[in-house]
PDB file of N, H, CA, C and O in Angstrom:
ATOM      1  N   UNK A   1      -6.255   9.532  14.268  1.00  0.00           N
ATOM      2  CA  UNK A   1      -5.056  10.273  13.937  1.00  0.00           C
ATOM      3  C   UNK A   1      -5.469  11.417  13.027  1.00  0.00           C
ATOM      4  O   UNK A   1      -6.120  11.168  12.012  1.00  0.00           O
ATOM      5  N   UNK A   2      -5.101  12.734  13.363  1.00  0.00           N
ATOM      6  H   UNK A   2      -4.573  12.936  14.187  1.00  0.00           H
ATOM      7  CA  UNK A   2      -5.480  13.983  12.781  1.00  0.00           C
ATOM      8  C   UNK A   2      -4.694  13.974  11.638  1.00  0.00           C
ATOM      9  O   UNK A   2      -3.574  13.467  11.579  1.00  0.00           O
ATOM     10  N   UNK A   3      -5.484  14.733  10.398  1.00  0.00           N
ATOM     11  H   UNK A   3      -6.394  15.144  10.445  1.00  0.00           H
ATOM     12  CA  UNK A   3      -4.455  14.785   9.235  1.00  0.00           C
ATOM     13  C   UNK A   3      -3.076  15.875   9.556  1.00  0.00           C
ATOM     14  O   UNK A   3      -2.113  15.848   8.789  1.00  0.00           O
ATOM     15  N   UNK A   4      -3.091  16.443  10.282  1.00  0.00           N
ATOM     16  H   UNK A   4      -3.873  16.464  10.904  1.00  0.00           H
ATOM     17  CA  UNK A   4      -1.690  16.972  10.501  1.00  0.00           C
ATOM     18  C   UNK A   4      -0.559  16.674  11.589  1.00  0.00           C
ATOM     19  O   UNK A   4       0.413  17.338  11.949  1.00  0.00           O
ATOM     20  N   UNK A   5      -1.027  15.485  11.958  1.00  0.00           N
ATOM     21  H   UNK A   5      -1.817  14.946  11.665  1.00  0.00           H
ATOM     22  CA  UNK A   5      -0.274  14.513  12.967  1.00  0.00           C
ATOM     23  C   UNK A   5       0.561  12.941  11.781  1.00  0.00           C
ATOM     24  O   UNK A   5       1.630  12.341  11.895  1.00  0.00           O
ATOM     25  N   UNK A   6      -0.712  12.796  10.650  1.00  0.00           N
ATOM     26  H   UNK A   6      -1.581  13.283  10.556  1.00  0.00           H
ATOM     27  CA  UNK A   6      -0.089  11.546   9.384  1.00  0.00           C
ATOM     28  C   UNK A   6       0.892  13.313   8.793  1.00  0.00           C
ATOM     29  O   UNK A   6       2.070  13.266   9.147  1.00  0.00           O
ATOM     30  N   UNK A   7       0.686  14.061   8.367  1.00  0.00           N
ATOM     31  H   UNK A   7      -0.271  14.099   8.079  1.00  0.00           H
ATOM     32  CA  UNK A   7       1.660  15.166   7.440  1.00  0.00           C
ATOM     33  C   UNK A   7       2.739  15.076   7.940  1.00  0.00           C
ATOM     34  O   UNK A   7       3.720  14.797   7.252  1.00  0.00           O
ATOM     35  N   UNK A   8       2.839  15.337   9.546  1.00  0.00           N
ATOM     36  H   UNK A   8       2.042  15.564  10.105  1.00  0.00           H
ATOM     37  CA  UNK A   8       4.354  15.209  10.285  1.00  0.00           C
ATOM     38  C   UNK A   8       5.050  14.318   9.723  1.00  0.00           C
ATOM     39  O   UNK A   8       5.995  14.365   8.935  1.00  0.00           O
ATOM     40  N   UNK A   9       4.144  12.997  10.507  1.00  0.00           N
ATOM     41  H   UNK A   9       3.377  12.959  11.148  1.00  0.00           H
ATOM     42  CA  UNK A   9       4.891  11.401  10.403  1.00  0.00           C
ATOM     43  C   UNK A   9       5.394  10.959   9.053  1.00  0.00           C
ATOM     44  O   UNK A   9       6.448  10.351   8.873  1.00  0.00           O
ATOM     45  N   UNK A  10       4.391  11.387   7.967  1.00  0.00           N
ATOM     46  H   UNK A  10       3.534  11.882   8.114  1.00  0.00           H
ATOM     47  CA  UNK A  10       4.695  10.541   6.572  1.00  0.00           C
ATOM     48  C   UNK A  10       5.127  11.797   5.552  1.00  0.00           C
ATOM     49  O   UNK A  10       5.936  11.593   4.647  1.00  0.00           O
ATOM     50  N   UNK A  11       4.700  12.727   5.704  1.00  0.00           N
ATOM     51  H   UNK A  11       4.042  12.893   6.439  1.00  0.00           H
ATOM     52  CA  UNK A  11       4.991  13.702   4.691  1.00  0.00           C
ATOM     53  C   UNK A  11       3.733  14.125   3.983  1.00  0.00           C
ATOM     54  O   UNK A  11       2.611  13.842   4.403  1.00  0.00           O
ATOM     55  N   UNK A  12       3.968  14.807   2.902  1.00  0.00           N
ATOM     56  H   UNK A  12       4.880  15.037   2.560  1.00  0.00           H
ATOM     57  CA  UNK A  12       2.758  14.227   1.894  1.00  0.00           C
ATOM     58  C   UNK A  12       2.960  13.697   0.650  1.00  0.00           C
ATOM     59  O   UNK A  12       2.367  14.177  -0.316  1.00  0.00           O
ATOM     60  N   UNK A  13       3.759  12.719   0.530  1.00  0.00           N
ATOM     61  H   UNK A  13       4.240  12.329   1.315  1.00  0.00           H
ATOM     62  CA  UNK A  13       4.159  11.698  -0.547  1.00  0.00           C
ATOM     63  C   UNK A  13       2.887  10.685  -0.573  1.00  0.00           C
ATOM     64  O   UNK A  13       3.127   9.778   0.224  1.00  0.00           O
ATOM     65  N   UNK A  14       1.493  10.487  -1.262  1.00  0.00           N
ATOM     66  H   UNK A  14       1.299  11.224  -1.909  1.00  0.00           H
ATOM     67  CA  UNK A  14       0.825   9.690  -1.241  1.00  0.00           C
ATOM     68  C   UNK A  14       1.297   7.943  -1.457  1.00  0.00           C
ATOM     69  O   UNK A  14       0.788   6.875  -1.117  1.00  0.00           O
ATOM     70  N   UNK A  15       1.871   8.128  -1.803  1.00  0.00           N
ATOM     71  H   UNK A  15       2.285   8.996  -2.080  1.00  0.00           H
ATOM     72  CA  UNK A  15       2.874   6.509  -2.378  1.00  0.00           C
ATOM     73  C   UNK A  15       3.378   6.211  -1.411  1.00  0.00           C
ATOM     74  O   UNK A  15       3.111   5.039  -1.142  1.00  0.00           O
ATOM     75  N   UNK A  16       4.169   6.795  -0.515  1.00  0.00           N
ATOM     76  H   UNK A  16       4.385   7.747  -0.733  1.00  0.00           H
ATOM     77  CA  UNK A  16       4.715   6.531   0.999  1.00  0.00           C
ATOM     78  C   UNK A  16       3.357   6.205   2.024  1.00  0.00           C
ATOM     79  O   UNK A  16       3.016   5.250   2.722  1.00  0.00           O
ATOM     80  N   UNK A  17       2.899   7.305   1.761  1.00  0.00           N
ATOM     81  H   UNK A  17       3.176   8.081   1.195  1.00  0.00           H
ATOM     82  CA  UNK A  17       1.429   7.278   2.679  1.00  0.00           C
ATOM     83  C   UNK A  17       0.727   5.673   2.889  1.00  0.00           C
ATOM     84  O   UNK A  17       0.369   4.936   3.808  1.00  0.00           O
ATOM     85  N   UNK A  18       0.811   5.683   1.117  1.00  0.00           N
ATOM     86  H   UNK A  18       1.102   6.281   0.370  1.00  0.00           H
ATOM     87  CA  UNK A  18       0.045   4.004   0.965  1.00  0.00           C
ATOM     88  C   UNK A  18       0.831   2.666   0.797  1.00  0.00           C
ATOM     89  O   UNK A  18       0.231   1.599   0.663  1.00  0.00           O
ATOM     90  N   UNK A  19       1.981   2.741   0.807  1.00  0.00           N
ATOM     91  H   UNK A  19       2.469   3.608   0.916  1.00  0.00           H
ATOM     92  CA  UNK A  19       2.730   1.531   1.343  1.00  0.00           C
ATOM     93  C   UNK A  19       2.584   1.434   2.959  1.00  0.00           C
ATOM     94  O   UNK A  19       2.498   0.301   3.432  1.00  0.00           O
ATOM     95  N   UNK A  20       2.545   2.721   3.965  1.00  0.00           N
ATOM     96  H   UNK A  20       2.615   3.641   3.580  1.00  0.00           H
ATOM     97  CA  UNK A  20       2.693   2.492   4.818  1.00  0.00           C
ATOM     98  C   UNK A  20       0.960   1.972   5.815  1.00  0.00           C
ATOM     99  O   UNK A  20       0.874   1.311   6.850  1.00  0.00           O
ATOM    100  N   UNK A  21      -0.229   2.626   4.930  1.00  0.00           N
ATOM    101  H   UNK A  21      -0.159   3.163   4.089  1.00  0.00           H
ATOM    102  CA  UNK A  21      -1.286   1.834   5.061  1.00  0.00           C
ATOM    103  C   UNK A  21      -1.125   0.215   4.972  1.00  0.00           C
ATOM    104  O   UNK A  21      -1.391  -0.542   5.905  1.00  0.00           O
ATOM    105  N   UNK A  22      -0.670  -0.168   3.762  1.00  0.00           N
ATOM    106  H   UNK A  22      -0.454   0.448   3.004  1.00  0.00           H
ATOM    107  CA  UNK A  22      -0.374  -1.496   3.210  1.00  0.00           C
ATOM    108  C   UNK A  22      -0.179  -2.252   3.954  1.00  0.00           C
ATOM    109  O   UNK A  22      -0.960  -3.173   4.193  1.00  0.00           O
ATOM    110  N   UNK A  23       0.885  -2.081   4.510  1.00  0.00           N
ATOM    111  H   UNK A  23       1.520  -1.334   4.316  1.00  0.00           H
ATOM    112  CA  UNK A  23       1.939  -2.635   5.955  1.00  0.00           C
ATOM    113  C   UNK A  23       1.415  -2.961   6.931  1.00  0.00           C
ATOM    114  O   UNK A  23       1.659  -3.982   7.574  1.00  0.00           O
ATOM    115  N   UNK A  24       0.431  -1.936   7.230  1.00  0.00           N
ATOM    116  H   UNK A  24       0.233  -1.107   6.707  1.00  0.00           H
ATOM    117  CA  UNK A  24      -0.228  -2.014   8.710  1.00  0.00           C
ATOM    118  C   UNK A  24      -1.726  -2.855   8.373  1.00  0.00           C
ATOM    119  O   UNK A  24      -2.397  -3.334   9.286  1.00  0.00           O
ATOM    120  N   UNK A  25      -1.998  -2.919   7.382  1.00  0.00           N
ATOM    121  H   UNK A  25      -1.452  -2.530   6.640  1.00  0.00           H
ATOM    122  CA  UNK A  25      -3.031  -3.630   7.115  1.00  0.00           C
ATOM    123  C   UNK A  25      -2.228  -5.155   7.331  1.00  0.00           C
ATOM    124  O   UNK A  25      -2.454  -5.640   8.439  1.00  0.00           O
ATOM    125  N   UNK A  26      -1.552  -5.773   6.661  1.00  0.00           N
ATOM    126  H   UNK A  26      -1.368  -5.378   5.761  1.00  0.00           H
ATOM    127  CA  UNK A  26      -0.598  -6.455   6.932  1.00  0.00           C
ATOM    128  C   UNK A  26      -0.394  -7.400   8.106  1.00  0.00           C
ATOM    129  O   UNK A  26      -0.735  -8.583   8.128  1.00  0.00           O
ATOM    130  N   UNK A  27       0.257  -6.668   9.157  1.00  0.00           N
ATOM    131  H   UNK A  27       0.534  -5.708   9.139  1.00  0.00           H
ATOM    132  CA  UNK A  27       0.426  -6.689  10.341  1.00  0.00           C
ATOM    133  C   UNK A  27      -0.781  -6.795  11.090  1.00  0.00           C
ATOM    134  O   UNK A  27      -0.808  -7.338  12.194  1.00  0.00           O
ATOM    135  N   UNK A  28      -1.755  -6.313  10.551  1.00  0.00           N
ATOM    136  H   UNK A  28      -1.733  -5.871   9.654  1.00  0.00           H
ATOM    137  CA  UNK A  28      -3.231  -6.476  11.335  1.00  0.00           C
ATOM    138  C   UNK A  28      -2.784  -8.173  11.580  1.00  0.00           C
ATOM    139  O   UNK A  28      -2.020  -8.616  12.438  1.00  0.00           O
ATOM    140  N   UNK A  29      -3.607  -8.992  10.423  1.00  0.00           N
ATOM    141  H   UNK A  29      -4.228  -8.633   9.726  1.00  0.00           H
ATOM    142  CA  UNK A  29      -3.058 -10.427  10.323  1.00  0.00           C
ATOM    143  C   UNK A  29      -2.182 -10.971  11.174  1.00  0.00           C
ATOM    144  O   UNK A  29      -2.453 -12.082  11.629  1.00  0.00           O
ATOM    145  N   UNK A  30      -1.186 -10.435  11.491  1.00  0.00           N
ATOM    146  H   UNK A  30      -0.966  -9.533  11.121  1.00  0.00           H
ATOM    147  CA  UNK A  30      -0.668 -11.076  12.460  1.00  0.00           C
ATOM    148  C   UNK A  30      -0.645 -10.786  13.877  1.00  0.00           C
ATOM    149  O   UNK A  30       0.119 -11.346  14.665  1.00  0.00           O
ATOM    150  N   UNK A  31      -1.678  -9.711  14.257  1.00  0.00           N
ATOM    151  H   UNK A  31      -2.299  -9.257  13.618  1.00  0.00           H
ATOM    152  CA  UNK A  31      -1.550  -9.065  15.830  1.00  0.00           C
ATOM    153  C   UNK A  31      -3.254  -9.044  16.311  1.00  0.00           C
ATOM    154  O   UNK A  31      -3.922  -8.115  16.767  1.00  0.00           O
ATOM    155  N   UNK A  32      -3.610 -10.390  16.018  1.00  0.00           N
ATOM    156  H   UNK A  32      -3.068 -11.145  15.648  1.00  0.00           H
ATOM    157  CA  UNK A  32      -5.243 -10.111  15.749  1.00  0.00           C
ATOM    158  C   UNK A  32      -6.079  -9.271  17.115  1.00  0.00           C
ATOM    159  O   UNK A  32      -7.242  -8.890  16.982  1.00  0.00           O
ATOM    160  N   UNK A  33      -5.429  -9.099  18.188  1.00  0.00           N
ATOM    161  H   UNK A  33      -4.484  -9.409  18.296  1.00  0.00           H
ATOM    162  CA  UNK A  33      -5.865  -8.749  19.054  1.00  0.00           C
ATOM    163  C   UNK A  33      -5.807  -7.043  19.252  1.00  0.00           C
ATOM    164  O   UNK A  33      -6.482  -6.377  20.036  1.00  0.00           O
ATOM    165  N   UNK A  34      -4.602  -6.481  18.115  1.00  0.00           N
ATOM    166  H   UNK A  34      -4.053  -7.022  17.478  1.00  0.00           H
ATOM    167  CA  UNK A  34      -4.827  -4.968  17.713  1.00  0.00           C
ATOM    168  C   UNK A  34      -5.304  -4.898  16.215  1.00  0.00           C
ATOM    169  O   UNK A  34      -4.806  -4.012  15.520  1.00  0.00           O
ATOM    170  N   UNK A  35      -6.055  -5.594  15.759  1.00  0.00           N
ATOM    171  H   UNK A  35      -6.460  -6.313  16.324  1.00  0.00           H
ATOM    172  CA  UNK A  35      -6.623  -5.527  14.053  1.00  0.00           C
ATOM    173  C   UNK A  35      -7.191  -4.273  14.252  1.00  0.00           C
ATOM    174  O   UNK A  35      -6.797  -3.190  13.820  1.00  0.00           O
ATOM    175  N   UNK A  36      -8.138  -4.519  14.936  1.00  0.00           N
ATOM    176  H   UNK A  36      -8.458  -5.399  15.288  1.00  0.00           H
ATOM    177  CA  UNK A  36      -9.460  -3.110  15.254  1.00  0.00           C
ATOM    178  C   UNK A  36      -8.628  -1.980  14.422  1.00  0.00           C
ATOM    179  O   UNK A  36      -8.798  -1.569  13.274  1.00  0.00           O
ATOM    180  N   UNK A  37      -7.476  -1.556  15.610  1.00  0.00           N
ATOM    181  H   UNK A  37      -7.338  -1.890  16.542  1.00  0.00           H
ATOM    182  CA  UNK A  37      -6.899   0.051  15.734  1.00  0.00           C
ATOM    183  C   UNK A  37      -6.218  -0.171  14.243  1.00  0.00           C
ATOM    184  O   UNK A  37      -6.352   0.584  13.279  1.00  0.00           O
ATOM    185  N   UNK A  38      -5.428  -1.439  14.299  1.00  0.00           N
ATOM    186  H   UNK A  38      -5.320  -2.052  15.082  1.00  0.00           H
ATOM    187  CA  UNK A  38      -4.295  -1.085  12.978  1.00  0.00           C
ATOM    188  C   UNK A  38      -4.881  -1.359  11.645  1.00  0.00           C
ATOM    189  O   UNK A  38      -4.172  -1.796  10.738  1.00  0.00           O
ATOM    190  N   UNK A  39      -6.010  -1.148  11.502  1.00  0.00           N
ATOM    191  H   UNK A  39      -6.586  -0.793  12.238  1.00  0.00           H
ATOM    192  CA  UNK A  39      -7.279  -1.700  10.619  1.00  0.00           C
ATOM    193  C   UNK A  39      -7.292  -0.131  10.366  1.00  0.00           C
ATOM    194  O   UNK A  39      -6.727   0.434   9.430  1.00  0.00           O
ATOM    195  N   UNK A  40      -8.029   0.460  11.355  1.00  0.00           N
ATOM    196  H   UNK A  40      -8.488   0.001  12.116  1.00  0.00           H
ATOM    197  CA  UNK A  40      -8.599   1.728  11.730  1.00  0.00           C
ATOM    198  C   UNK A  40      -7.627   3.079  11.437  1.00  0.00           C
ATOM    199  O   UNK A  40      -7.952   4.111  10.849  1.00  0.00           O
ATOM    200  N   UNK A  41      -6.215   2.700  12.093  1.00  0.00           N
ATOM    201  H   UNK A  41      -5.951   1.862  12.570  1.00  0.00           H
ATOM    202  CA  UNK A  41      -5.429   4.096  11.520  1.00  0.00           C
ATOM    203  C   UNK A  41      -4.552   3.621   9.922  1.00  0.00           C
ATOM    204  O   UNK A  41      -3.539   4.284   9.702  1.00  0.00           O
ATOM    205  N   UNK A  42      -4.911   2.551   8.883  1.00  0.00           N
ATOM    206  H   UNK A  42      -5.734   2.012   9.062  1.00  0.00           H
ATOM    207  CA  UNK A  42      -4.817   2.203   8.026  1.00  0.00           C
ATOM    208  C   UNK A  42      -5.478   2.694   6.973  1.00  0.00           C
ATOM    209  O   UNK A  42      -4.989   3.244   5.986  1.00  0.00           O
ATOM    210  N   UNK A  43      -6.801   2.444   7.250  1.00  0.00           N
ATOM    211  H   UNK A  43      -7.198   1.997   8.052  1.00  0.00           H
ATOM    212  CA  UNK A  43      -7.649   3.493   6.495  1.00  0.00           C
ATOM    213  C   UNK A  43      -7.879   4.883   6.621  1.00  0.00           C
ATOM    214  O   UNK A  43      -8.415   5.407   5.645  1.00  0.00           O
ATOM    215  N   UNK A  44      -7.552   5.751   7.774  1.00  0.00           N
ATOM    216  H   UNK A  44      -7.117   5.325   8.567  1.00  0.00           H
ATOM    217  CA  UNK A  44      -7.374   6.874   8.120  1.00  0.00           C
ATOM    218  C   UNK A  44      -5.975   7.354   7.320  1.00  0.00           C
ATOM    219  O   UNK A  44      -5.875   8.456   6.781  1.00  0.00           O
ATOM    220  N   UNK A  45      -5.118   6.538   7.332  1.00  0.00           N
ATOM    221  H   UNK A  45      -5.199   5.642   7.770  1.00  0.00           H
ATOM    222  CA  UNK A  45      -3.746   6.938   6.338  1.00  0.00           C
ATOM    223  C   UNK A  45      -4.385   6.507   4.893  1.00  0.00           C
ATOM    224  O   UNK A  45      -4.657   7.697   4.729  1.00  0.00           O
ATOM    225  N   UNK A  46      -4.769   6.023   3.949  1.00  0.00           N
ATOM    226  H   UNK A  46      -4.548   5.057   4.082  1.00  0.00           H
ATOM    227  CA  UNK A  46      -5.515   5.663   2.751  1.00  0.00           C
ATOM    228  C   UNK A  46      -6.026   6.906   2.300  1.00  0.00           C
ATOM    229  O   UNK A  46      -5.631   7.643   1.397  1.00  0.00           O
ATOM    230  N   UNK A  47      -7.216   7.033   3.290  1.00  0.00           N
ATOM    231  H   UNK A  47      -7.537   6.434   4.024  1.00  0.00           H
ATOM    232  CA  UNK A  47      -8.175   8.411   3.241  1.00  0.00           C
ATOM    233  C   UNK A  47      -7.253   9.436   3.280  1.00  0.00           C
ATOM    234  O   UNK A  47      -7.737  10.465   2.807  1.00  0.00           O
ATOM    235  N   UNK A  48      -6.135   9.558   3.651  1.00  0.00           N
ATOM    236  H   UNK A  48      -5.742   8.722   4.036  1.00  0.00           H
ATOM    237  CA  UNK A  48      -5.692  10.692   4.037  1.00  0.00           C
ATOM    238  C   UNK A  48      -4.239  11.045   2.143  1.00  0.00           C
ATOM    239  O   UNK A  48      -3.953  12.095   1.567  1.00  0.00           O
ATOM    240  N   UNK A  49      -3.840   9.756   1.907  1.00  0.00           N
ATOM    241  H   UNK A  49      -4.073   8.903   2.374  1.00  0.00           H
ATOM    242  CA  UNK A  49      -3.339   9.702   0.935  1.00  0.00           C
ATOM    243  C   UNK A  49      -4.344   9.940  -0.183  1.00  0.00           C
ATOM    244  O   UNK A  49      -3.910  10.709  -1.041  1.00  0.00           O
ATOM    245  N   UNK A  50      -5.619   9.463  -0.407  1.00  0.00           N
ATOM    246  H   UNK A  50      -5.971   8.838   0.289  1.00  0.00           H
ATOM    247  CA  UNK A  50      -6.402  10.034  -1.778  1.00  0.00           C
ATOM    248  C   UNK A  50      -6.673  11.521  -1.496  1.00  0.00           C
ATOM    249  O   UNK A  50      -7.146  12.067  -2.493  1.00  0.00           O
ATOM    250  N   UNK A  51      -6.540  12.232  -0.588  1.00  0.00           N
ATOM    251  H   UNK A  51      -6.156  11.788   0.222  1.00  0.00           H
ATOM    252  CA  UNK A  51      -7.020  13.337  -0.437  1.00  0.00           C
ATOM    253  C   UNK A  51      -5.774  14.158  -0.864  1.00  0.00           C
ATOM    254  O   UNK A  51      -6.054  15.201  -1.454  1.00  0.00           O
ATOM    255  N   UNK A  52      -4.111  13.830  -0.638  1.00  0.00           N
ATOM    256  H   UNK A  52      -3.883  12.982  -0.159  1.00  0.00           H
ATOM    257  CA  UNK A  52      -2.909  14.417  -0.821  1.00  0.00           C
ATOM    258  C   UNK A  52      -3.361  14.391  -2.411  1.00  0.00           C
ATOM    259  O   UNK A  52      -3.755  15.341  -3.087  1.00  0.00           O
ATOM    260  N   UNK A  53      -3.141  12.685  -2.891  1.00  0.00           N
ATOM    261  H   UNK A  53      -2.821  11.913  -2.341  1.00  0.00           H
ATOM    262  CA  UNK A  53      -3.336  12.532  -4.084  1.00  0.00           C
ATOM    263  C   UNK A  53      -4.275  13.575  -5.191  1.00  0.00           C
ATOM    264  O   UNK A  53      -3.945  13.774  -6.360  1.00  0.00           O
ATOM    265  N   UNK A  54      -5.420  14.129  -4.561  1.00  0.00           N
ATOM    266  H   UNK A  54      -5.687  13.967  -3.612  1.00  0.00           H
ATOM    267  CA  UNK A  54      -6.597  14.751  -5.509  1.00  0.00           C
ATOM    268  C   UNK A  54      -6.337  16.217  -5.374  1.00  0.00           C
ATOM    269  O   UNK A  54      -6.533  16.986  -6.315  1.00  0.00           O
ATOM    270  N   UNK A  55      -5.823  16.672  -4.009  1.00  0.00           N
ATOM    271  H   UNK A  55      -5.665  16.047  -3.245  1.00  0.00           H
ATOM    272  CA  UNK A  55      -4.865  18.002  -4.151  1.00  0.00           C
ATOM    273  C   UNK A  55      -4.034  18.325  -5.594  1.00  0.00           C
ATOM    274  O   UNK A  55      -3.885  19.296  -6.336  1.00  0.00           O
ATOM    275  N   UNK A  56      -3.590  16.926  -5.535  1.00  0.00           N
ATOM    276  H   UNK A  56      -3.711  16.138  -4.933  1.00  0.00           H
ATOM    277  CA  UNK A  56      -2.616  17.546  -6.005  1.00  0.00           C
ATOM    278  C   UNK A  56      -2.603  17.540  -8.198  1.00  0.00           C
ATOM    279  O   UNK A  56      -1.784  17.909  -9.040  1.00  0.00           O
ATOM    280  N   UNK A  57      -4.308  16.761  -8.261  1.00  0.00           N
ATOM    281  H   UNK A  57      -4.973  16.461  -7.577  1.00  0.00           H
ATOM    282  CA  UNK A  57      -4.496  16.743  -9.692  1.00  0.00           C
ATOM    283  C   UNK A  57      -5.102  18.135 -10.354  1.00  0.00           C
ATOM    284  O   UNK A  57      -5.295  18.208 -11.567  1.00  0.00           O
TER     285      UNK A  57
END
């Protein structure tokens, strides 16, 4: 997921960003057969929230 495809979807509220990592990390646990991806665009939203986050110090 491109960082201006997470900007659309989430905004750039890092706190939103990372509850919504949270979640999907989450849900990994229970969908073990999509962990991989929802593992994968979890940390791609994370990465993408410390980077809003350091913008913006």
């Amino acid at each position: 997921m491109g960082q201006e495809k997470i900007a659309v979807l989430y905004g750039n509220n890092a706190d939103s960003i990372k509850v919504e990592a949270a979640r999907l990390m989450a849900e990994a646990f229970s969908r073990p057969a999509e962990a991989g991806s929802l593992i994968s665009m979890a940390i791609q939203l994370f990465d993408y929230a410390n980077s809003v986050q350091e913008q913006r110090v």
